[in-house]
C-alpha positions in Angstrom: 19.4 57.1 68.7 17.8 54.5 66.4 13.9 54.6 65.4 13.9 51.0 66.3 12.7 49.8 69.3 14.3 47.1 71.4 11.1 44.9 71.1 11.3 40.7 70.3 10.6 40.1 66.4 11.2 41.7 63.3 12.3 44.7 62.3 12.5 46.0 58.6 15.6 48.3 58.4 14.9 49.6 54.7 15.2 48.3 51.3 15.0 44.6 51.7 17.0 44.3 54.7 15.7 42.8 58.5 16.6 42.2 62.1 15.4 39.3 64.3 15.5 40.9 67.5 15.9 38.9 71.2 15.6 41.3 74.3 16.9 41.1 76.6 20.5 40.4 74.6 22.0 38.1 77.6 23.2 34.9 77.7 21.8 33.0 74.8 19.1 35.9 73.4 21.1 36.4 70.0 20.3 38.9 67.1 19.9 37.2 63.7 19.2 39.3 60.0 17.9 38.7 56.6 18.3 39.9 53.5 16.2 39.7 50.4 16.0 41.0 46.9 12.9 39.7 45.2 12.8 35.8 45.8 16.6 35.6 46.5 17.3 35.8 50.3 20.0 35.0 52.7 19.6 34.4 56.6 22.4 35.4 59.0 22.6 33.3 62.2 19.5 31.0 63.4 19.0 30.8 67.7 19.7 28.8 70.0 16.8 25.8 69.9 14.5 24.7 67.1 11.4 26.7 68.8 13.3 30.2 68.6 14.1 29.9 65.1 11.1 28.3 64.3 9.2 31.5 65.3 11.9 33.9 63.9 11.2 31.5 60.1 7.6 32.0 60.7 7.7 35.9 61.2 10.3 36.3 57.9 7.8 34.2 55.9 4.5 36.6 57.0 6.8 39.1 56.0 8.6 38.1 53.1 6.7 35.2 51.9 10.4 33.6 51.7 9.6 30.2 54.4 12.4 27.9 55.6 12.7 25.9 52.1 13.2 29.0 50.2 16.3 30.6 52.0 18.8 29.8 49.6 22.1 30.9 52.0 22.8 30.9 55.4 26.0 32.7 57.0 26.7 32.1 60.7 29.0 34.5 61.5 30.5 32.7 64.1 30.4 29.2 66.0 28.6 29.6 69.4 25.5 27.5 70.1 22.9 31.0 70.2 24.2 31.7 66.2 24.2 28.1 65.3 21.8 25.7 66.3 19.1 26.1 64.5 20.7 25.8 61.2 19.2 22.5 59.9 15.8 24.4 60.0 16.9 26.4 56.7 16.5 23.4 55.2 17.7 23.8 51.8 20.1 26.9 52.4 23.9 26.4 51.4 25.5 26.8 55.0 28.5 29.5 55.1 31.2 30.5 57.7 34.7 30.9 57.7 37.0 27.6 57.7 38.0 28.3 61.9 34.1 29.0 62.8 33.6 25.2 61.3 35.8 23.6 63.2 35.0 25.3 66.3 31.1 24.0 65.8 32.9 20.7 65.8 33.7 21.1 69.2 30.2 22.6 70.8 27.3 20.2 70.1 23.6 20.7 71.5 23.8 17.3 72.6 26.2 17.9 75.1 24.6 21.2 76.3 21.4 19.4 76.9 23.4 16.5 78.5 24.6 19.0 81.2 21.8 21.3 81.8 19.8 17.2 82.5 22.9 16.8 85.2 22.6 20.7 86.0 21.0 19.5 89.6 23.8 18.0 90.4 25.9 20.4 90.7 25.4 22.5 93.4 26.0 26.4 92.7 27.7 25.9 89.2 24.5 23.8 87.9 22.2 26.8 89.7 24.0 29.5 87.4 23.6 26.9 84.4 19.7 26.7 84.8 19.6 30.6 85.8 21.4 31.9 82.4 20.4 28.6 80.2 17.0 27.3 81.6 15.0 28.9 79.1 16.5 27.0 75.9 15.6 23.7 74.7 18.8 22.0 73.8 17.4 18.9 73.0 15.1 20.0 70.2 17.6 21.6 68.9 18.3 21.5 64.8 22.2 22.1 64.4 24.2 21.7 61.0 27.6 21.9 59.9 28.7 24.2 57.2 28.4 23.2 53.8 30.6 26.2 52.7 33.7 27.6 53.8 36.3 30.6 53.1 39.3 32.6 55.0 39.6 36.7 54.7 36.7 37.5 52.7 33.7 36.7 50.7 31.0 37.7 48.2 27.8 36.4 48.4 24.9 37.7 45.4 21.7 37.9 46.7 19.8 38.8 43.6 21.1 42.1 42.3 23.3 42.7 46.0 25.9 41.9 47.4 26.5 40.7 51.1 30.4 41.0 51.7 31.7 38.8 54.4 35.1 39.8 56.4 36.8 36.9 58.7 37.7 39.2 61.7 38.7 36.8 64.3 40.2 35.6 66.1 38.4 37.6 68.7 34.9 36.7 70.2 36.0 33.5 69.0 38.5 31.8 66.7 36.8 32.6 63.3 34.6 35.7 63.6 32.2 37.1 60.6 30.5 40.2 59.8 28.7 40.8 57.1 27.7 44.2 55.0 24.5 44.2 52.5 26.5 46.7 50.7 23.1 47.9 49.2 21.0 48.1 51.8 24.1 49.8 54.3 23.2 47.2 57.1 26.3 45.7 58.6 25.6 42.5 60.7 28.3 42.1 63.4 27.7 38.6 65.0 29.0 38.9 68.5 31.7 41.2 67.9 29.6 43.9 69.4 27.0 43.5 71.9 25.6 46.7 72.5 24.9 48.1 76.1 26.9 44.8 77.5 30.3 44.2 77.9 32.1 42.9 75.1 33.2 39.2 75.5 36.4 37.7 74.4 36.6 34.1 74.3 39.8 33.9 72.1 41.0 37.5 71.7 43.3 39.3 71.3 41.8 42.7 72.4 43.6 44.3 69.1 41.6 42.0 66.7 38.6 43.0 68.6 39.5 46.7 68.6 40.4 46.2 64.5 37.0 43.8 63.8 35.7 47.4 65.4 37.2 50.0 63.1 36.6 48.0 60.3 32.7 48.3 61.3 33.4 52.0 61.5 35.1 52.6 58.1 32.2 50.5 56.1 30.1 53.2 57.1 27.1 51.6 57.8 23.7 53.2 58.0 22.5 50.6 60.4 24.5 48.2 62.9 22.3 44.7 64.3 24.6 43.8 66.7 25.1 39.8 68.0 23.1 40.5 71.2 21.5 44.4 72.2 19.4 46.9 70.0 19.8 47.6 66.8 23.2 50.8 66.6 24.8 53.2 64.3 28.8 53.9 64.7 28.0 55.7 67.8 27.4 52.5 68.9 30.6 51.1 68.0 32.7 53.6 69.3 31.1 53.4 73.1 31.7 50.0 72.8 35.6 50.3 72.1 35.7 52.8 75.0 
């Protein structure tokens, strides 16, 4: 067990290190983190519309007193629409995720999500399920941007005196999975390579990447896990996922 609560907002894990917190970790209610040392900070993942971020930016400046113009990096740790498309709100932030994530935001635009939710009624028991998991985002006041950074394998990104390590695990979720480890702060964020008490989705596989993207989790030895979508976890958490 955890001493966080699953509860919307921000939580402080220790040391300079947050979660951004979304019950109830379905369709579209994403995780996001931040780390800070002094004024240097970094964001990983925005939400999925320009409101939900804009709260989330609003809750890590009355905490941190580090507002949107003052993130300096941004990872997205991987190319789905929930991690990505509030990304032009960081306004000044260098933009970084692996080189297949990038080319897979080419191919999902907000545009054409709010296209088809504003066609939605037309489509019988497909668009029903479309307004039941999606209704509650606004994709047309969404804030999407494109990378302005990208690497394969693995990265190093200073934030002040720490270090956030990146490792490209995918394809698995999706073609170009990250997660990311404040090695200081002994917070791994795992994008949606684990969603904790829900099913783990596949989009691209293989299962063995997944299974590896896992173990790799394992052997960093976190002291806390901020899953994509779910509570906040430990390695127990991990492990029942793999199970």
């Amino acid at each position: 067990m955890t001493p966080w609560a699953f509860t919307k907002g921000l939580h402080a894990l220790g040391g300079g290190a947050f979660a951004y917190l979304q019950p109830d970790g379905g369709w579209g209610w994403s995780n996001a983190g931040f780390v800070r040392d002094g004024e240097a900070s970094l964001l990983v993942d925005t939400l999925f519309d320009g409101d939900l971020t804009r709260a989330m930016l609003t809750m890590i400046e009355d905490a941190t007193g580090i507002g949107p113009a003052g993130i300096e990096s941004l990872v997205n740790t991987h190319a789905n629409g929930d991690h990505t498309f509030g990304n032009g709100l960081a306004t000044k932030a260098r933009i970084i995720a692996s080189a297949a994530s990038a080319r897979e935001m080419e191919e999902q635009s907000a545009a054409s999500l709010a296209t088809m939710m504003r066609r939605a009624p037309e489509w019988g028991e497909v668009g029903a399920y479309l307004r039941r998991i999606f209704g509650d985002f606004e994709f047309a006041g969404a804030m999407p941007k494109a990378p302005t950074e990208t690497f394969s394998g693995r990265a190093t990104i200073a934030v002040g005196d720490k270090s956030v390590d990146l490792y490209e695990v995918g394809p698995a979720h999706t073609a170009g999975d990250v997660i990311a480890h404040s090695v200081e702060d002994g917070v791994v964020f795992t994008g949606d390579i684990l969603f904790v008490n829900g099913t783990p989705v596949m989009w691209a596989g293989p299962v063995g990447n997944w299974l590896k993207a896992c173990d790799l989790i394992v052997a960093l030895g976190p002291r806390v896990i901020v899953p994509g979508h779910g509570p906040i976890t430990d390695v127990a958490g991990v492990r029942w996922a793999q199970d």
